[in-house]
TIFIDREN-732924 format. One record per residue (C-alpha): y, x, z; residue in three letters. Coordinates in steps of 0.2 Angstrom, whole numbers, padded with zeros to 4 digits, always signed. Example, Ala and Ser with C-alpha at 12.3 -4.5 7.8 and 13.67 -1.06 7.14 Angstrom:
<sites>
-0022+0062+0039ALA
-0005+0068+0036SER
</sites>
This chain:
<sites>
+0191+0087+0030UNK
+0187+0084+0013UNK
+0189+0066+0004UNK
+0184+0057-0012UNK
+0188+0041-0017UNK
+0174+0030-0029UNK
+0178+0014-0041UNK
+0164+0001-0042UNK
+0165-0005-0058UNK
+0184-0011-0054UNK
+0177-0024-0043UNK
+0182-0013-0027UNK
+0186+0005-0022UNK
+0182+0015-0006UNK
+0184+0035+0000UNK
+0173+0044+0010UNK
+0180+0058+0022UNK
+0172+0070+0031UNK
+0160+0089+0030UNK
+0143+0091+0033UNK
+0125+0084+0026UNK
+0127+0066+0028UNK
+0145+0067+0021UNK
+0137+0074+0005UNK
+0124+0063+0005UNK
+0135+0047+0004UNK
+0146+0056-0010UNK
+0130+0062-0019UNK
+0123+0045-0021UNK
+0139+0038-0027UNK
+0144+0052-0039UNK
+0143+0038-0053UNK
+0159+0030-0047UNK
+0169+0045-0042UNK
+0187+0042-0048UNK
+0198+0057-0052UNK
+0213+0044-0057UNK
+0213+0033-0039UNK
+0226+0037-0026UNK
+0221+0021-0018UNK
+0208+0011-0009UNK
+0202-0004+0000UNK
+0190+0006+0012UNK
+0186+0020+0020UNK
+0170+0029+0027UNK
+0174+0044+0036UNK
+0159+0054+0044UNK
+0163+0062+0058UNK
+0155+0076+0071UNK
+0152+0068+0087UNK
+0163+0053+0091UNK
+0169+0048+0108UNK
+0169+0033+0119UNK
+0170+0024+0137UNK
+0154+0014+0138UNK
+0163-0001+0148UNK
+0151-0013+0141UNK
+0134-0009+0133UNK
+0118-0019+0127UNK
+0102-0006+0127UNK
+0089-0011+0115UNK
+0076+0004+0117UNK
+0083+0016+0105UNK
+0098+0007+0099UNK
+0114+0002+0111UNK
+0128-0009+0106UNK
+0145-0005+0115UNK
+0162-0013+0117UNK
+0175+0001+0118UNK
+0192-0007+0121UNK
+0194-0015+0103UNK
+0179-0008+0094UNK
+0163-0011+0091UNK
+0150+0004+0090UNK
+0133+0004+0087UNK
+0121+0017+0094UNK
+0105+0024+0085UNK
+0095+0040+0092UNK
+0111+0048+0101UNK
+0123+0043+0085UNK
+0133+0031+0081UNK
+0143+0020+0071UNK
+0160+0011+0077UNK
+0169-0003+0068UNK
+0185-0013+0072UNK
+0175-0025+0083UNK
+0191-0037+0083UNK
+0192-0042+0066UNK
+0181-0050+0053UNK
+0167-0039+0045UNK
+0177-0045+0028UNK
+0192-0038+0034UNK
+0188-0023+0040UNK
+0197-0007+0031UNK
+0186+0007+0039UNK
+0171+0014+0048UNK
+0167+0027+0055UNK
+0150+0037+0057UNK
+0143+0052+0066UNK
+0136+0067+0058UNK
+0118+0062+0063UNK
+0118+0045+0062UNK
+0102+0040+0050UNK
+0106+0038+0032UNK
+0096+0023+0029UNK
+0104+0014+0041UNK
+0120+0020+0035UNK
+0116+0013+0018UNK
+0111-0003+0024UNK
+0129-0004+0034UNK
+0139+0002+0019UNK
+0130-0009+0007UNK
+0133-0026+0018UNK
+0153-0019+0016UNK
+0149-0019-0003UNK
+0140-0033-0003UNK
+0155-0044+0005UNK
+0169-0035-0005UNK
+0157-0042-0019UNK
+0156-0059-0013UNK
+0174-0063-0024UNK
+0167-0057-0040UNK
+0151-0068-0038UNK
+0141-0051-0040UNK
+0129-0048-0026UNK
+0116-0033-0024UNK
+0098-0035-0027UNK
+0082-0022-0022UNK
+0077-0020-0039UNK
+0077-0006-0054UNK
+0086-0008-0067UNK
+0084-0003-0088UNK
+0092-0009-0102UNK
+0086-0007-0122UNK
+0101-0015-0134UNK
+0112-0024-0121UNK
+0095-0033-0116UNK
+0094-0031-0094UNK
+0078-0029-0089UNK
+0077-0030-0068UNK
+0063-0027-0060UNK
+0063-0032-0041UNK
+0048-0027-0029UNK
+0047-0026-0010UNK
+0046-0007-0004UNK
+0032+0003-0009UNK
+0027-0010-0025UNK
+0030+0004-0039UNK
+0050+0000-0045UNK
+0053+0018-0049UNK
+0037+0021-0056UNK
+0040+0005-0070UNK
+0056+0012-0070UNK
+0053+0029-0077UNK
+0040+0021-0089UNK
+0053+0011-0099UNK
+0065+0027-0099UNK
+0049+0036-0108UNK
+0051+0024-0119UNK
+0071+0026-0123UNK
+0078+0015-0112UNK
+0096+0017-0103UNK
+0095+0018-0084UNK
+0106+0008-0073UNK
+0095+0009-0055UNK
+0079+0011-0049UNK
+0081+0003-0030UNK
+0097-0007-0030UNK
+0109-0013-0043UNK
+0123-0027-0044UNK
+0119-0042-0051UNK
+0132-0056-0057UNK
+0132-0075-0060UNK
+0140-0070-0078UNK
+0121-0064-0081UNK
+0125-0046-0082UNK
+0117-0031-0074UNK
+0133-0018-0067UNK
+0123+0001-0060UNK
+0119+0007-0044UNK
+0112+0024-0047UNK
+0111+0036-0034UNK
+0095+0043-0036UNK
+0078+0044-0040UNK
+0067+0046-0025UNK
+0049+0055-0031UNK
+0034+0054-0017UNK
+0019+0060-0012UNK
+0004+0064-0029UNK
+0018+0055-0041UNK
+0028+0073-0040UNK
+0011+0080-0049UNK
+0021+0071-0065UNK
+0037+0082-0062UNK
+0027+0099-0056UNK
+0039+0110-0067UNK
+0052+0104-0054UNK
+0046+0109-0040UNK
+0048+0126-0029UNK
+0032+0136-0027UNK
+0030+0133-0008UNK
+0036+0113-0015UNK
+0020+0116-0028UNK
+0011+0122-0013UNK
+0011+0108-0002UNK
+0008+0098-0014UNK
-0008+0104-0020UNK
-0015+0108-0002UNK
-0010+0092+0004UNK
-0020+0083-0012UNK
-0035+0093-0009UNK
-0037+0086+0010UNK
-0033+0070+0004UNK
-0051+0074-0007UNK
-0060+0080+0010UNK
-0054+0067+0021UNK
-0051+0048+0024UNK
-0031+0047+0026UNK
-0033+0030+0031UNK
-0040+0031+0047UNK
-0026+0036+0057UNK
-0031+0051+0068UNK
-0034+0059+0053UNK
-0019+0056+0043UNK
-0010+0063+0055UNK
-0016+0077+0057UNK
-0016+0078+0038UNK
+0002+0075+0040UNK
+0007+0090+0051UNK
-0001+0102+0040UNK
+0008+0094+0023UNK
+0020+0079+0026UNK
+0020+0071+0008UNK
+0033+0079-0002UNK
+0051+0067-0006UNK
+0061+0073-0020UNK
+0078+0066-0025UNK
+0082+0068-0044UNK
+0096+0062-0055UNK
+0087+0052-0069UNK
+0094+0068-0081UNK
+0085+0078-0071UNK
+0071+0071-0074UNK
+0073+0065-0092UNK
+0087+0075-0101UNK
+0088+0062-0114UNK
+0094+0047-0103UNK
+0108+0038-0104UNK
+0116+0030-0086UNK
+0127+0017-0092UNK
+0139+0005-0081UNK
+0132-0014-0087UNK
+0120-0024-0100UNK
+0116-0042-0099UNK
+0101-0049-0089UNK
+0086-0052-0101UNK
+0073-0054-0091UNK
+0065-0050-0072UNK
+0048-0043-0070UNK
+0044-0046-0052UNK
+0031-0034-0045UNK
+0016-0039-0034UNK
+0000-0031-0029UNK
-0019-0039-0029UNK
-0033-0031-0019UNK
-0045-0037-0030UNK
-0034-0030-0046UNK
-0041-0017-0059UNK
-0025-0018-0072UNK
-0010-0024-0075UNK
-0008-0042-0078UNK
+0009-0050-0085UNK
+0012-0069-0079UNK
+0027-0082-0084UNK
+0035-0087-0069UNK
+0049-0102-0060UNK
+0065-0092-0060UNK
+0070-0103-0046UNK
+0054-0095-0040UNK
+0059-0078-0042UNK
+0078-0078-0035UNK
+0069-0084-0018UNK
+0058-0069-0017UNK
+0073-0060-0022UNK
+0083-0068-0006UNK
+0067-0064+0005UNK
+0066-0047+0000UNK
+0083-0044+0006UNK
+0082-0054+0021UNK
+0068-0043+0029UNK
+0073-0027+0022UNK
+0092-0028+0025UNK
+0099-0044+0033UNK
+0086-0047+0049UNK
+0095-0030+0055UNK
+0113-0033+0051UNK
+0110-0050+0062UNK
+0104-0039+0075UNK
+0120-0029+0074UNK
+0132-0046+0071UNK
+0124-0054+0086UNK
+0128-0040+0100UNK
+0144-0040+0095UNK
+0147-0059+0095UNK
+0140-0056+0115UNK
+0150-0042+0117UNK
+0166-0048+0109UNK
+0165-0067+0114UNK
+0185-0070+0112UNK
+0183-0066+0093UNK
+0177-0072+0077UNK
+0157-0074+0076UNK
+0150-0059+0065UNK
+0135-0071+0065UNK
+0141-0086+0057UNK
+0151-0076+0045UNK
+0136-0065+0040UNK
+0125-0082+0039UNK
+0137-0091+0028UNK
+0140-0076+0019UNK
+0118-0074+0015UNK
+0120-0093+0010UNK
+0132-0089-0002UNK
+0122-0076-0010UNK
+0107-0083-0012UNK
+0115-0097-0021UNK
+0125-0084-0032UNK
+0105-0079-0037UNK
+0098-0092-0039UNK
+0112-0098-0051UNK
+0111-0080-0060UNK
+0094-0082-0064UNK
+0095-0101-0072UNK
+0088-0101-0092UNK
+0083-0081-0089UNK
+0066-0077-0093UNK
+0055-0072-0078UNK
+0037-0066-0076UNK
+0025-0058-0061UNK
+0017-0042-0064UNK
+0004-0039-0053UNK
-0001-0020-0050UNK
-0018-0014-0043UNK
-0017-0012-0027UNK
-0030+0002-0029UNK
-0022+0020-0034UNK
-0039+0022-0045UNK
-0036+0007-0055UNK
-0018+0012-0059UNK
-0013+0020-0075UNK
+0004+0019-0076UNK
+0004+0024-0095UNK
-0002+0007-0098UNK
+0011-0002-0088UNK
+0023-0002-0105UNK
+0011-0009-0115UNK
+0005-0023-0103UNK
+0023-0028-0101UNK
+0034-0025-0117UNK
</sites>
């Protein structure tokens, strides 16, 4: 079994054990803290093959089960799982463990709610945003999936900006940005940008998939999935060198300003608009909510039904999502915030002129 142990910016350290694909996929998207010097750590993520358990008591959800095996707690996704210690606090728990086939996101989600409480101390909590910075000046970019984070990213990086994240990134009441960055993820036409990168069959599918795009209407449905069986859209995962040799990845800068993306239907360019920070750090809290928290409740609450005799996971995630959300909007007090709104259109989006609109 092999094992590598990370340090997040000294605030808290972890290992991660095991073989296979998902084990390197958690180690490759946390390379950037990988400590060669660390013999010890506060947690442990060990991937496993298949792991093994009685059932006694269950709660099916369609394709999720919650079980209580003795003393733990596992949850059960598509045939894998994930088993904590279902007798402790989440804040005190020293391990997981995950099968081999568990899914990724849901993984990260898990892991990230450890991080997030390991955090809690340090008054540094985790935002969905991108993240650049130009002479120590933080400039975080949070956006609700599918709003264009990465692309804003990669147009402040053309212009010589480091890179500290481009979906998540810690963020502390001290005003400073600290990196999270695993990877950035390319999709669908935006991969045209990056040909030169591609495979030929990756250059392929690419260019076939574009030209039914041109011959038919992927948004009515039957169509689009036909589309999709012949070409699925093409995901890449890059290291920002990768992408842009020139780039620096640094560890943290302090926050100058946020640029909230949002799209209009109506919208034919980029428009740049002051904004309440008080505003902004809820949309912040109301991104993570729906994208992160409304499923870790779903998991806190079977196990509060399953393990009864215990400490409620819900109360101490619910007082725990309070806490954050104050830590934001105390972070983003005096810090200059404004609304981009983006096209909603991909004809009236020319991401060359986003820089411009926005600098």
């Amino acid at each position: 079994m092999k094992k590598k142990i990370f340090d997040v910016h000294g605030f808290f350290s972890f290992a991660i054990f095991g073989n296979g694909r998902l084990y390197e996929y958690l180690c490759y998207q946390h390379d950037f803290f990988v400590s060669k010097k660390l013999r010890n750590y506060s947690f442990s993520i060990e991937v496993v093959d298949k792991m093994e358990y009685k059932n006694s008591k269950r709660l099916l959800d369609g394709k999720e089960e919650f079980i209580r095996d003795g003393s733990y707690f596992i949850y059960n996704f598509n045939g894998a799982s994930v088993r904590f210690d279902g007798s402790m606090e989440l804040k005190m728990q020293k391990k997981i463990e995950i099968d081999e086939g568990f899914s990724k996101m849901k993984a990260n989600t898990i892991i990230d709610m450890f991080f997030r409480i390991f955090n809690l101390k340090n008054e540094v909590y985790l935002v969905h945003a991108a993240c650049i910075e130009k002479e120590n000046k933080g400039v975080l970019v949070p956006a609700w999936k599918g709003m264009g984070k990465t692309n804003a990213c990669l147009e402040f990086v053309k212009e010589g900006f480091s890179f500290l994240a481009d979906d998540k990134v810690w963020v502390g009441v001290d005003k400073k940005v600290y990196s999270y960055p695993r990877y950035v993820v390319i999709k669908g036409d935006d991969n045209f940008e990056f040909i030169d990168k591609l495979r030929v069959r990756e250059k392929l599918r690419l260019v076939f998939r574009f030209i039914l795009s041109k011959l038919f209407n992927l948004k009515r449905r039957p169509i689009s999935i036909v589309v999709n069986m012949l070409a699925k859209p093409l995901v890449k995962y890059y290291r920002i060198q990768e992408l842009f040799d020139q780039c620096q990845t640094i560890a943290s800068s302090e926050l100058n300003e946020v640029l909230y993306l949002s799209k209009d239907s109506c919208g034919t360019k980029f428009i740049k608009e002051k904004t309440n920070p008080s505003l902004v750090s809820k949309k912040i809290s109301r991104i993570a909510y729906v994208e992160w928290n409304m499923e870790l409740l779903k998991i806190a609450s079977a196990h509060d039904i399953l393990f009864p005799e215990e400490e409620s996971w819900m109360n101490e995630l619910k007082l725990f999502f309070e806490m954050e959300e104050n830590n934001i909007a105390d972070s983003l007090k005096s810090i200059k915030c404004n609304n981009i709104i983006i096209p909603e259109k991909k004809e009236y989006i020319n991401w060359e002129n986003f820089y411009v609109t926005v600098k």
